[in-house]
N, C-alpha and C positions, 0 to 999 in steps of 0.2 A: 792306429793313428786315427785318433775323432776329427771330425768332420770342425773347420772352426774359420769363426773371420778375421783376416788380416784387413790392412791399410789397403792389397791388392786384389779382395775381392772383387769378382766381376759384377757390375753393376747391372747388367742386364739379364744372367740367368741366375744371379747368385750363388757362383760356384766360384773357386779359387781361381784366381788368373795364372798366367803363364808363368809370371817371376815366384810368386810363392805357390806354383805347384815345383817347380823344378828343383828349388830349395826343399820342399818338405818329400817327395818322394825321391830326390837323391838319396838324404840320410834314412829314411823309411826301408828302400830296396837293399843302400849296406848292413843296415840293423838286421833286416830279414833274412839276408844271405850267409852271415855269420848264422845266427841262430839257428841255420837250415830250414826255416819255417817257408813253408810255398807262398809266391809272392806271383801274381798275375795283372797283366794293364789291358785295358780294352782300350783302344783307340776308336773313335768313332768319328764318322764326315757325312755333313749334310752335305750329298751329289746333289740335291738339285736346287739349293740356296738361289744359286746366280738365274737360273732360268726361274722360276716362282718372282725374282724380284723384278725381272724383266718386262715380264706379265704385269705385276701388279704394284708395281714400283715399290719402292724401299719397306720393305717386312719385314729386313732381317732382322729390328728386334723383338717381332713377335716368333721369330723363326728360331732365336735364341731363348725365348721365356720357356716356346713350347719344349724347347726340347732339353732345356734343364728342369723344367718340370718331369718329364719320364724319366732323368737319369737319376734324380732324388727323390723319386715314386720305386724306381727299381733296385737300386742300389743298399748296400746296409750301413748304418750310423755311421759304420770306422772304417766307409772305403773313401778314398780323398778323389773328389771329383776336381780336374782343373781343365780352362779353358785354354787350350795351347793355341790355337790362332781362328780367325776368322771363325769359320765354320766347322773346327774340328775343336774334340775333347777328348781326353783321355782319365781313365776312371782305373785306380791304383789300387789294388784288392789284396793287402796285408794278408797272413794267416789263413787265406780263401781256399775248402777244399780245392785238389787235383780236378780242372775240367770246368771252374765255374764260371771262368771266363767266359769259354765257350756258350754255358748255358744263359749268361749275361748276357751276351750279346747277341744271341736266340730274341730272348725276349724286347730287346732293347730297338732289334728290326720290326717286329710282330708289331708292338706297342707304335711305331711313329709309323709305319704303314698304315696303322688305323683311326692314325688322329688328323684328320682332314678338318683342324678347323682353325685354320690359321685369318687371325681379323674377320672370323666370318665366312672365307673363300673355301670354296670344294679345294682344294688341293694338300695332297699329303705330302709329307716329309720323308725322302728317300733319305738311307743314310745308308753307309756300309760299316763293318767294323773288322778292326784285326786285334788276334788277340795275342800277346806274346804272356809267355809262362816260363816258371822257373828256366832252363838254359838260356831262354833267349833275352830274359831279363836281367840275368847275368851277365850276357856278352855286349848286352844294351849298357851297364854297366860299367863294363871296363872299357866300353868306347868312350864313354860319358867322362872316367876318371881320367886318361889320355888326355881329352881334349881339353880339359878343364884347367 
């Protein structure tokens, strides 16, 4: 699935919003899972969003620029990046070798630990990430189709 803009791209880091991320990696994850092709989601959370803004008053959307910037510096053409709330993303990786979640989101802490340059201010961007893969993206799945 290529990377593409809707009506609900996110205006501030330029990745897909919440509503057409949910829609495009619902039908993505059952296309993958019939196919049997390995299908992997990094979730990612800026932890220290709320303290940074507290400090230094409302940054979060340079907080947001910066770090859709790393995720479409790190990421490949046909992984769908969407903005599921506040200060969390989640990056949907079709067809992605076994493990590169993992290795994604390796990089994806490396990268925002050493980009301390938010408006100019020493402060880095902590973030965590979790990665689900094939099983757990499947049982993500049929929560998903239940509830739905």
């Amino acid at each position: 699935m290529a990377r593409g803009g809707t009506a609900d791209d996110d205006a501030h880091a330029s990745i897909v919003g919440y509503g057409a991320f949910l829609l495009l990696s619902s039908a993505a994850v059952s296309e993958s899972i019939e196919r049997g092709d390995n299908i992997e989601i990094v979730h990612v959370v800026v932890t220290n969003a709320a303290d940074v803004c507290s400090v230094y008053g409302d940054v979060s959307d340079q907080i947001d620029i910066t770090l859709g910037t790393i995720l479409r510096t790190l990421t490949r053409s046909t992984d769908l990046i969407g903005r599921v709330s506040g200060s969390s993303y989640s990056i949907l990786m079709e067809g992605a070798p076994h493990g590169a979640g993992l290795h994604l989101a390796d990089r994806i802490v490396r990268a925002a630990e050493s980009y301390n340059a938010i408006r100019g201010l020493d402060w880095p961007i902590d973030v965590s990430c979790e990665v689900l893969d094939g099983a757990a993206v499947q049982q993500l799945s049929d929560v998903f189709d239940i509830t739905v």
